[in-house]
C-alpha positions, 0 to 999 in steps of 0.5 A: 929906733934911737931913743934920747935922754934929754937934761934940761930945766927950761921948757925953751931948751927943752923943746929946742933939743926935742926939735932938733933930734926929730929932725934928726931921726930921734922919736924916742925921747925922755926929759929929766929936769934935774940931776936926781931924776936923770939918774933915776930915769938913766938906770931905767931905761937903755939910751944911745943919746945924753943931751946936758943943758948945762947949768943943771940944777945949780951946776955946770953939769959936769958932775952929771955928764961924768957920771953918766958917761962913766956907768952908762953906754952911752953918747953924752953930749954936755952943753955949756955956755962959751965962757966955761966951754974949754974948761969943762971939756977939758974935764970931761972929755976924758970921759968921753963927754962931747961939749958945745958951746952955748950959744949952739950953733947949728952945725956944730950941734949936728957934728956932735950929734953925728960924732956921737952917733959913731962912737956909738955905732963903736960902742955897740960893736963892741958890746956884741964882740963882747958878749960873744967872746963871753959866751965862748968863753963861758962855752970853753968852761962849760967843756972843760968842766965835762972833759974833767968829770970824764977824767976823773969818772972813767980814767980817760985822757984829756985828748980821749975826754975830748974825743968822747964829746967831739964824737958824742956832739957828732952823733946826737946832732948837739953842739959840743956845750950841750953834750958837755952840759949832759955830761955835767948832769950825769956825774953831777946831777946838775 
């Protein structure tokens, strides 16, 4: 399920964007009025989606969309009106803000929306291939950590530290972490 932060001051806006991402698959949807309280409701919750009506509170909403295209995972999408549309884009899109020009034309509404839907569907693979070379990483230490305590402890090689936990994870049916972990418990006490 999507879910949609949507920053706009005016209750037309509002029901425009919550219309448009229904009909796009969106129910899951938040509205903040101002600059503060987005803040506050963005570092809540998890969104895959920023919708910005600019103005926002006395400014373009540039500032917002950085911010929260800097510190979030998210797809910002900045909407300003034609006149200020390239100049803000070009300011923002180096954060990865998607801008539209107001008035919003349908259709360029929806290929932003799908342009941020990608790049999401990117960021999310990313964050997992991310978090799994973390964990093996953190895996790798874990082992490490125990084939230095066979070393030191019982005057073993590292090719024979390895081969202690290769054939202890074999035996007892544990992954090599595990048998690194009791390992780490046994001469460290941890």
């Amino acid at each position: 399920m999507e879910r949609a932060l949507i920053v706009c001051d005016n209750e037309k806006g509002t029901s425009f964007y919550k219309s448009f991402l229904k009909e796009n698959g969106f129910v899951d949807m938040i509205v903040a009025e101002n600059a503060p309280e987005a803040k506050r409701i963005i570092s809540d919750y998890d969104f895959d989606i920023c919708l910005i009506n600019g103005p926002i509170g006395g400014s373009s909403g540039e500032e917002l969309s950085i911010d929260i295209a800097e510190k979030n995972i998210c797809q910002v999408i900045l909407f300003i009106k034609a006149e200020y549309a390239e100049e803000i884009a070009s300011k923002v899109e180096d954060f990865g803000v998607i801008t539209v020009s107001k008035p919003i034309n349908k259709q360029l509404f929806w290929q932003a929306l799908k342009l941020a839907r990608v790049a999401q569907s990117r960021i999310n693979m990313a964050h997992k291939e991310s978090a799994k070379l973390e964990k093996k990483l953190s895996d790798l230490k874990i082992i490490s950590r125990a084939k230095l305590l066979l070393i030191v402890n019982r005057d073993v090689s590292e090719e024979e530290a390895h081969k202690i936990i290769e054939r202890q994870a074999m035996d007892s049916r544990l992954s090599r972490v595990d048998v690194a972990k009791e390992i780490i418990r046994e001469y460290e006490g941890e």
